[in-house]
N, C-alpha and C positions, 0 to 999 in steps of 0.2 A: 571369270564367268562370261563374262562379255565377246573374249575370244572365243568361248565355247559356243554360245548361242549366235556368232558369225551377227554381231553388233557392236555396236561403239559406247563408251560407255556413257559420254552423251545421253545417249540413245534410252538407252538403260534407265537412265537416271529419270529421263520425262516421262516412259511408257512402265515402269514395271512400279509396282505398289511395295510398300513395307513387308505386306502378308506373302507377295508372293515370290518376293527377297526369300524371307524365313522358308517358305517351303523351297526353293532352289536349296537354299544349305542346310537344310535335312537331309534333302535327296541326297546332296554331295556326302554327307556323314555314312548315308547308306550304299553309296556307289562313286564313286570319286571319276572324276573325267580331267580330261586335262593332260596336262606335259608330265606330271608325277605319275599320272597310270600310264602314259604312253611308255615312261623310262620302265616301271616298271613292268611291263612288256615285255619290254626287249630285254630287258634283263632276265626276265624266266627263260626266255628263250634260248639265250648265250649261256646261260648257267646250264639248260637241258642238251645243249650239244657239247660242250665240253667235257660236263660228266659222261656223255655217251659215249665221251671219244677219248676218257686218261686216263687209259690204262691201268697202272697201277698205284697212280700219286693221289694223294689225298681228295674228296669230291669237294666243291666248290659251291654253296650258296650265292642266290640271288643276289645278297648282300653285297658282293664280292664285283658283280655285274652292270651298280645302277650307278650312274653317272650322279656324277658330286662337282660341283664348281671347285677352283684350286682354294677359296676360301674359305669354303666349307671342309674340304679335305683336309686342309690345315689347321683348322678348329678340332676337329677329332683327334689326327694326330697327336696333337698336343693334349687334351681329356684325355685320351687311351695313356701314353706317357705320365702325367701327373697321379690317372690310377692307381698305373703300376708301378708307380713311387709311396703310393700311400699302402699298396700292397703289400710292398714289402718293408716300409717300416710296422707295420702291424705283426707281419711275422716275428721281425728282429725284436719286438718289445712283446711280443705275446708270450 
Protein backbone atom coordinates (compact mmCIF):
# COMPACT_ATOMS: atom_id res chain seq x y z
CA UNK A 1 0.00 0.00 0.00
CA UNK A 2 2.45 2.23 0.78
CA UNK A 3 4.17 1.79 -2.70
CA UNK A 4 0.77 2.63 -3.91
CA UNK A 5 0.07 5.75 -2.09
CA UNK A 6 4.01 6.91 -3.19
CA UNK A 7 4.95 6.75 0.94
CA UNK A 8 7.03 4.86 3.24
CA UNK A 9 5.82 2.75 5.40
CA UNK A 10 7.14 4.73 8.27
CA UNK A 11 5.17 7.17 7.10
CA UNK A 12 2.12 5.12 6.98
CA UNK A 13 2.41 3.91 10.15
CA UNK A 14 2.55 7.71 11.98
CA UNK A 15 -0.08 9.44 9.61
CA UNK A 16 -2.88 6.88 8.66
CA UNK A 17 -5.48 5.74 11.59
CA UNK A 18 -6.67 1.98 12.09
CA UNK A 19 -10.27 3.16 10.46
CA UNK A 20 -8.54 4.48 7.60
CA UNK A 21 -6.25 1.32 7.29
CA UNK A 22 -9.76 -0.71 7.13
CA UNK A 23 -11.33 1.52 4.50
CA UNK A 24 -7.90 1.24 2.14
CA UNK A 25 -8.66 -2.68 2.21
CA UNK A 26 -12.15 -2.51 1.38
CA UNK A 27 -11.30 -0.34 -1.31
CA UNK A 28 -8.43 -2.87 -2.38
CA UNK A 29 -11.26 -5.85 -1.97
CA UNK A 30 -13.33 -3.71 -4.34
CA UNK A 31 -10.55 -2.50 -6.86
CA UNK A 32 -7.21 -4.04 -6.37
CA UNK A 33 -4.06 -1.73 -7.42
CA UNK A 34 -0.74 -2.70 -7.37
CA UNK A 35 1.86 -5.06 -9.22
CA UNK A 36 -1.02 -7.90 -9.34
CA UNK A 37 -3.42 -5.66 -11.41
CA UNK A 38 -0.59 -4.09 -13.33
CA UNK A 39 0.55 -8.16 -14.30
CA UNK A 40 -2.87 -8.61 -14.83
CA UNK A 41 -2.97 -6.05 -17.48
CA UNK A 42 -0.62 -7.04 -19.38
CA UNK A 43 -1.62 -10.26 -19.30
CA UNK A 44 -5.29 -9.30 -20.95
CA UNK A 45 -3.36 -7.76 -23.27
CA UNK A 46 -1.00 -10.56 -24.48
CA UNK A 47 -3.69 -12.93 -24.21
CA UNK A 48 -5.96 -10.42 -26.77
CA UNK A 49 -3.14 -10.28 -29.29
CA UNK A 50 -2.29 -13.64 -29.49
CA UNK A 51 -5.79 -14.94 -29.75
CA UNK A 52 -5.99 -12.32 -32.50
CA UNK A 53 -3.25 -13.51 -34.20
CA UNK A 54 -3.39 -18.06 -33.89
CA UNK A 55 -4.83 -18.95 -36.33
CA UNK A 56 -5.94 -22.14 -36.01
CA UNK A 57 -4.32 -23.47 -32.61
CA UNK A 58 -6.18 -23.55 -29.60
CA UNK A 59 -7.00 -19.71 -27.87
CA UNK A 60 -5.10 -18.91 -24.98
CA UNK A 61 -6.50 -17.34 -21.53
CA UNK A 62 -5.19 -14.81 -19.43
CA UNK A 63 -4.02 -17.40 -17.12
CA UNK A 64 -1.72 -18.60 -19.53
CA UNK A 65 -0.22 -14.78 -19.75
CA UNK A 66 0.30 -13.51 -15.94
CA UNK A 67 3.71 -13.65 -14.74
CA UNK A 68 4.47 -16.32 -11.71
CA UNK A 69 7.87 -16.29 -9.85
CA UNK A 70 9.87 -19.78 -10.72
CA UNK A 71 8.64 -20.68 -6.96
CA UNK A 72 5.40 -20.07 -7.44
CA UNK A 73 5.47 -21.76 -10.84
CA UNK A 74 7.04 -24.70 -9.27
CA UNK A 75 4.36 -24.91 -6.53
CA UNK A 76 1.60 -25.42 -9.18
CA UNK A 77 3.44 -27.59 -11.12
CA UNK A 78 3.70 -29.92 -8.69
CA UNK A 79 -0.35 -29.42 -7.14
CA UNK A 80 -1.39 -29.82 -10.97
CA UNK A 81 0.84 -33.29 -10.96
CA UNK A 82 -0.15 -34.62 -7.49
CA UNK A 83 -3.97 -33.92 -8.81
CA UNK A 84 -3.56 -35.67 -11.71
CA UNK A 85 -2.21 -38.55 -9.75
CA UNK A 86 -5.20 -38.47 -7.40
CA UNK A 87 -7.27 -38.29 -10.69
CA UNK A 88 -6.47 -41.09 -11.76
CA UNK A 89 -6.18 -43.36 -8.94
CA UNK A 90 -9.90 -42.45 -8.56
CA UNK A 91 -10.58 -43.72 -11.83
CA UNK A 92 -8.60 -46.91 -11.55
CA UNK A 93 -10.51 -47.63 -8.10
CA UNK A 94 -13.87 -46.11 -9.19
Amino acid sequence: MALALGRTVAELEETMSSSEFSEWLEYYELSPFGAWRDNYHSAQIASLIYNANRGKSNPMGIDNFMYMDRETAEQRRESEFIASLDAGAVKKNG
